[in-house]
C-alpha positions as CSV (number, residue, x, y, z in Angstrom):
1,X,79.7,-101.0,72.4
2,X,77.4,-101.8,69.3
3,X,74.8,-104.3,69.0
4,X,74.0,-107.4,66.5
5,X,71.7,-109.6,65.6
6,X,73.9,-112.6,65.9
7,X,72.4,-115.0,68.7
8,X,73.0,-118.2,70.2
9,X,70.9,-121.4,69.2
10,X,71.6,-122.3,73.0
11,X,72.9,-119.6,75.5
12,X,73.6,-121.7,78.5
13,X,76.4,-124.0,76.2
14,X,79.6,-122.4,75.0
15,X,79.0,-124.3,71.6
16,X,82.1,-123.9,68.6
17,X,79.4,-122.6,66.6
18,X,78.9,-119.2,68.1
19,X,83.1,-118.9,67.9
20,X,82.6,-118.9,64.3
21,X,79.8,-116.7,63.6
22,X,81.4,-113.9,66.4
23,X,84.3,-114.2,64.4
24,X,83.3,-111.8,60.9
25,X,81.5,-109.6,64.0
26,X,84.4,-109.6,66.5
27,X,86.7,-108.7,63.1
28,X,83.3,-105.5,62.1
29,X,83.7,-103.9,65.6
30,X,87.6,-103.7,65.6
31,X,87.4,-102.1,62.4
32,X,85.1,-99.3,63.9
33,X,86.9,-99.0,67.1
34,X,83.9,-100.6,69.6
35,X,85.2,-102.8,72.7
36,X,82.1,-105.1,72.5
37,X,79.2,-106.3,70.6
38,X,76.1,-106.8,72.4
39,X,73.1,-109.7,71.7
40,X,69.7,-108.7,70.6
41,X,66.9,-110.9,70.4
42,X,64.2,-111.5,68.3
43,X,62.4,-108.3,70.1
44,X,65.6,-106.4,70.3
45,X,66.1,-106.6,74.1
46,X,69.9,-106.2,74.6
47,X,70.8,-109.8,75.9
48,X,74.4,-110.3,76.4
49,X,78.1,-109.7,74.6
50,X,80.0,-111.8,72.2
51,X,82.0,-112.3,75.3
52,X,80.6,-110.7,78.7
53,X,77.8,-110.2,79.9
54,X,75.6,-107.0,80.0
55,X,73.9,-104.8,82.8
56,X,71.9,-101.4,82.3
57,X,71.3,-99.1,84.8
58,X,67.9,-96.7,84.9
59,X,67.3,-94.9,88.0
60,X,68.4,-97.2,90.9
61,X,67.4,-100.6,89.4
62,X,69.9,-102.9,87.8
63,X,68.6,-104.5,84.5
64,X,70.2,-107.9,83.4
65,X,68.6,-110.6,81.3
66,X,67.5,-113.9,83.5
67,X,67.3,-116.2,80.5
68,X,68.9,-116.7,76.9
69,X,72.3,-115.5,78.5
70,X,75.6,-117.8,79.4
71,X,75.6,-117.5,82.8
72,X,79.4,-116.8,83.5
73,X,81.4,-117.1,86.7
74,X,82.5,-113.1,87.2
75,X,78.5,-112.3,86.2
76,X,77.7,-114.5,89.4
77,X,80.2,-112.7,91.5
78,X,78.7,-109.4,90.5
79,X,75.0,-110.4,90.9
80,X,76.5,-111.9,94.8
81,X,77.4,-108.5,95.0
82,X,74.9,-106.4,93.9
83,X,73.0,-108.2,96.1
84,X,75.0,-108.2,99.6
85,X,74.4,-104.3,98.5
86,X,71.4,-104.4,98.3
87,X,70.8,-103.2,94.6
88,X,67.5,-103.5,93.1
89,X,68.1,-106.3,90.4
90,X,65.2,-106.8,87.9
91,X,66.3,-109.7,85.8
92,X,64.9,-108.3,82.8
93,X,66.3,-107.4,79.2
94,X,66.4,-103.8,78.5
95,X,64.8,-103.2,74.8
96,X,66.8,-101.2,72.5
97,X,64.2,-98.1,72.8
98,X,65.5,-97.3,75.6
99,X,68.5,-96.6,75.7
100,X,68.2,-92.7,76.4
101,X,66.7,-94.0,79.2
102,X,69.9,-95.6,81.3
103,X,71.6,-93.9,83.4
104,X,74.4,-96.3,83.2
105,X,75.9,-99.3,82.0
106,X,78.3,-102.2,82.3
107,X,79.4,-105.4,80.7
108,X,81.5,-108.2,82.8
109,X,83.4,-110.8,81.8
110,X,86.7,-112.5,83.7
111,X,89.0,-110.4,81.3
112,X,87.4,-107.8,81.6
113,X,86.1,-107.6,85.4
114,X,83.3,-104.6,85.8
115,X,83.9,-102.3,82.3
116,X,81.5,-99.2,82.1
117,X,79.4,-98.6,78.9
118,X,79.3,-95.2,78.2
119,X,77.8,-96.0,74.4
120,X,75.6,-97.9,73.0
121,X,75.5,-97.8,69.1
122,X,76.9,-94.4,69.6
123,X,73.9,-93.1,72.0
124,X,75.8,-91.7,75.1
125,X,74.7,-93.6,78.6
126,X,73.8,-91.6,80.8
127,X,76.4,-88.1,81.2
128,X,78.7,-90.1,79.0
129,X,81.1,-91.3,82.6
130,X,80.7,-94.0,84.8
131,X,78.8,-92.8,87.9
132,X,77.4,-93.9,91.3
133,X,76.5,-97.4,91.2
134,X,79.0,-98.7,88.3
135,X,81.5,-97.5,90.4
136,X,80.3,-98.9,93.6
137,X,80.2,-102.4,91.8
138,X,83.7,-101.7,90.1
139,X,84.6,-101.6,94.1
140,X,83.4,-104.1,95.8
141,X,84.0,-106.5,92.5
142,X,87.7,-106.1,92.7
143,X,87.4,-105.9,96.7
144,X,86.3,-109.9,96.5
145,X,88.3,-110.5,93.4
146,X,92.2,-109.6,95.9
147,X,91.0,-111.4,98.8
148,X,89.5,-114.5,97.1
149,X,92.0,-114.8,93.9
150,X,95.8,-116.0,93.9
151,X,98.3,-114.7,91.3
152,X,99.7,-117.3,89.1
153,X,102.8,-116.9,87.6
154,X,104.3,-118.6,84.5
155,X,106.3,-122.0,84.9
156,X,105.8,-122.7,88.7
């Protein structure tokens, strides 16, 4: 993933207005081969994606922001999660200076489920792999998502 500038005038409304301005940055990162583009604020703590939400890992303790995020429904699985694991959560924004400090990394979103970061603005995370507790979450993630989600197929 990269990061941007380009923030929301109101994070807990899916306004019109942030489909337009991701637009020139959705159409940037495809050009330079990133998956995502990830929020900064004005203190450049890494907030959120364009379209998923964003978790960084340093040590054992799980870093997600609290506030100036869209709070989305696989984000509140994964936090259910985390915490029936008992994962230290500190609902926090990571700043951008540390980054050599994570360990690991994630972004969620419903199309995307659990995705490691294993870059960020082409620092490696952590050995540059998914380790330990992004795969632990990956698990019991899709472990909820087959027993509580149907399959829906086209025209019935």
């Amino acid at each position: 993933v990269t990061t941007t500038r380009l923030g929301r005038v109101d994070p807990q409304i899916k306004k019109s207005t942030i489909v337009k301005k991701s637009k020139e940055e959705r159409a940037r990162i495809n050009t330079q081969g990133f998956e995502e583009s990830i929020l900064l604020d004005e203190n450049e703590c890494l907030l959120e994606g364009l379209s998923s939400n964003f978790f960084a890992i340093i040590g054992e303790t799980i870093f997600t922001a609290g506030a100036g995020v869209l709070s989305g429904v696989t984000r509140n699985i994964v936090l259910e999660e985390m915490t029936a694991e008992k994962f230290s959560i500190d609902f926090q924004p990571i700043h951008l200076k540390t980054l050599p400090q994570l360990s690991e990394a994630f972004i969620t979103s419903t199309t995307r489920q659990v995705m490691p970061v294993v870059r960020i603005n082409n620092q490696t995370i952590g050995n540059g792999s998914p380790v330990p507790i992004t795969k632990r979450i990956m698990q019991v993630f899709n472990a909820r998502f087959n027993q509580e989600f149907e399959v829906i197929y086209p025209g019935y």
